[in-house]
C-alpha positions in Angstrom: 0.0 0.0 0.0 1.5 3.2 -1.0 1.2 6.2 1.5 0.8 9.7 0.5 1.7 11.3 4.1 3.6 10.6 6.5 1.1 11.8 9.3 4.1 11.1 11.9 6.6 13.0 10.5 4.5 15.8 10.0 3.0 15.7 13.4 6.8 15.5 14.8 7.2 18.7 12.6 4.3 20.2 14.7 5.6 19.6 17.6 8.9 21.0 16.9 7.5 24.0 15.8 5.6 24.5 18.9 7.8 23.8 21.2 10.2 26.3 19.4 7.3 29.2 19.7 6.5 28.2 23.6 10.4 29.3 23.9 10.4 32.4 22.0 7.0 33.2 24.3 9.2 32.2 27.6 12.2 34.4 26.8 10.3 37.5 25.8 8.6 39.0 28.8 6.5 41.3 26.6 5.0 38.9 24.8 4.1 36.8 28.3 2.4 40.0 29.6 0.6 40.7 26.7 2.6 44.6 26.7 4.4 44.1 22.8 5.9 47.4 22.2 5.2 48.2 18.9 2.5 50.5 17.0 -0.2 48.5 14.7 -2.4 49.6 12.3 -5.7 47.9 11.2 -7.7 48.7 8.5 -11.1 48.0 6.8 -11.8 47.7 3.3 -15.3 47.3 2.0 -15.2 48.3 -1.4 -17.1 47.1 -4.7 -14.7 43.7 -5.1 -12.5 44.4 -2.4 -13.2 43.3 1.4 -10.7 42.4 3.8 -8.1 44.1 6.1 -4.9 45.3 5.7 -2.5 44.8 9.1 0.8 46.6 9.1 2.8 46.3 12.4 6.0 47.2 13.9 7.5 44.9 16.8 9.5 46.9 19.1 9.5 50.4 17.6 7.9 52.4 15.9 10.2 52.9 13.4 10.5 50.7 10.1 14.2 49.2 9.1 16.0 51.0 6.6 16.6 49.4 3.4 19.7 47.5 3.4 22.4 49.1 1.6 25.8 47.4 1.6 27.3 50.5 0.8 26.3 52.4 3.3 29.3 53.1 6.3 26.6 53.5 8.9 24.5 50.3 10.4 22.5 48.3 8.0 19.8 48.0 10.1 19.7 51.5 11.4 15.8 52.6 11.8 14.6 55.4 9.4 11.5 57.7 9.8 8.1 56.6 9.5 6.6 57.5 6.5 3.6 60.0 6.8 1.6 58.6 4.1 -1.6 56.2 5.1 -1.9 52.6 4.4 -2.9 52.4 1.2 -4.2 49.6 -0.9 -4.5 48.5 -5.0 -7.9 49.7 -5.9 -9.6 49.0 -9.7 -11.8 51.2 -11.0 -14.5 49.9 -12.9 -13.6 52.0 -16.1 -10.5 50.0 -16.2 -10.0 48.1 -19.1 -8.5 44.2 -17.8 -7.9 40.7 -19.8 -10.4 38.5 -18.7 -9.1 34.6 -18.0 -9.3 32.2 -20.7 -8.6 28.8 -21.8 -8.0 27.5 -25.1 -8.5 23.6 -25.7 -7.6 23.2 -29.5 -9.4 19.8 -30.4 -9.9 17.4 -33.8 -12.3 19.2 -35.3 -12.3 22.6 -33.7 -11.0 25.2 -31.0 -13.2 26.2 -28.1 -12.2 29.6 -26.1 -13.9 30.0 -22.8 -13.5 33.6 -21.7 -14.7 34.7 -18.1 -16.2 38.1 -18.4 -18.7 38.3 -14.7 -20.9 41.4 -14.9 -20.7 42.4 -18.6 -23.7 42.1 -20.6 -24.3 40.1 -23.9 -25.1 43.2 -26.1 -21.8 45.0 -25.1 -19.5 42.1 -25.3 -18.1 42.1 -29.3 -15.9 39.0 -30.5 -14.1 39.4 -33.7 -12.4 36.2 -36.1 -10.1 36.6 -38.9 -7.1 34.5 -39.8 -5.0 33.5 -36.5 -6.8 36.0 -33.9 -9.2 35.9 -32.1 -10.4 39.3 -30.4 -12.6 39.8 -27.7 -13.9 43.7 -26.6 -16.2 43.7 -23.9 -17.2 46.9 -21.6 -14.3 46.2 -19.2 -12.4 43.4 -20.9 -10.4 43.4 -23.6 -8.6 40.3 -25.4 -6.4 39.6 -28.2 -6.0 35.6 -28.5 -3.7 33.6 -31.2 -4.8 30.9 -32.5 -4.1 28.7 -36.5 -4.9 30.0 -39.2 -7.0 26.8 -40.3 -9.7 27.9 -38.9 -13.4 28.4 -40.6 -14.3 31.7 -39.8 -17.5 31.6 -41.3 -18.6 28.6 -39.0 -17.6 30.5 -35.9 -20.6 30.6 -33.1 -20.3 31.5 -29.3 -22.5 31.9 -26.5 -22.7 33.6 -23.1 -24.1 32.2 -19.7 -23.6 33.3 -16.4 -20.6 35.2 -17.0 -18.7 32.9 -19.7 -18.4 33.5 -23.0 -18.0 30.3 -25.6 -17.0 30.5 -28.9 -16.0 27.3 -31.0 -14.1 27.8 -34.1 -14.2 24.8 -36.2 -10.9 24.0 -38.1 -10.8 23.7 -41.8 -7.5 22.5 -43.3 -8.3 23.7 -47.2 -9.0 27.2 -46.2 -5.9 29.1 -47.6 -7.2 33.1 -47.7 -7.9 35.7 -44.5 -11.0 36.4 -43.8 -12.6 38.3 -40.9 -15.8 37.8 -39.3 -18.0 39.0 -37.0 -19.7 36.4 -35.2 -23.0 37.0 -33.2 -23.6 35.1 -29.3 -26.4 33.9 -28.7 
């Protein structure tokens, strides 16, 4: 019978590692008492595709590390000022253009593209076929995809449900000239 874990070893692992954090807790006073010096900083986000928190903590000071420099003279892990600015955080706006995920599965007889665009509706999503390329404009997405040039464009169909856009390409191995196509979804 062939074993995946080894539930031992990784419970001996455990065990190590907690036996090495009941030490750090017993020779540091301030973490016993519950007193860490340090400053913390927790904040909220609630916005349209973000929720979470962001946490951003100092142990011991209030004052990040410098950078280290190794060609500075002075200590390389001299504190530096704490910058004034607030925590910030990566926001999207929803008039940003992004590239939606896809995956291609190139099969016998054809090529099917499934494209996750959530929120966008089917009358602003547009999908575009010639010779090699596939492109995909949508409202917030936009997506330029290779793929052969054997492909019919003329036989091209997709459809969109909840949020995923399918087109299937067939192939066609005696179709020698470019052509583009605009293919409806359905």
């Amino acid at each position: 019978m062939t074993t995946f874990f080894d539930f031992d070893k990784i419970f001996q692992d455990f065990n190590k590692i907690i036996k090495q954090l009941q030490g750090f807790n017993t020779t540091n006073p301030e973490l016993q008492s519950g007193k860490l010096k340090g400053r913390w900083n927790v904040k909220q986000i609630d916005e349209p595709n973000i929720k979470g928190y962001v946490i951003q903590g100092r142990f011991f000071s209030d004052q990040p590390l410098k950078p280290f420099d190794p060609f500075t003279p002075n200590n390389p892990f001299e504190r530096r000022p704490t910058p004034q600015r607030s925590l910030k955080h990566a926001t999207s706006t929803s008039k940003e253009i992004r590239e939606p995920l896809t995956d291609v599965f190139q099969e016998n007889k054809a090529i099917k593209i499934y494209v996750e665009l959530p929120g966008e509706e089917k009358d602003n999503i547009q999908v575009n076929v010639t010779k090699g390329k596939v492109e995909i404009k949508a409202k917030h997405f936009y997506k330029m995809i290779q793929v052969p040039r054997n492909v019919d464009v003329e036989k091209a169909s997709s459809k969109y449900n909840n949020g995923v856009l399918t087109i299937i390409i067939p192939k066609d191995e005696t179709i020698l000239e470019d052509k583009k196509s605009r293919i409806t979804i359905d």
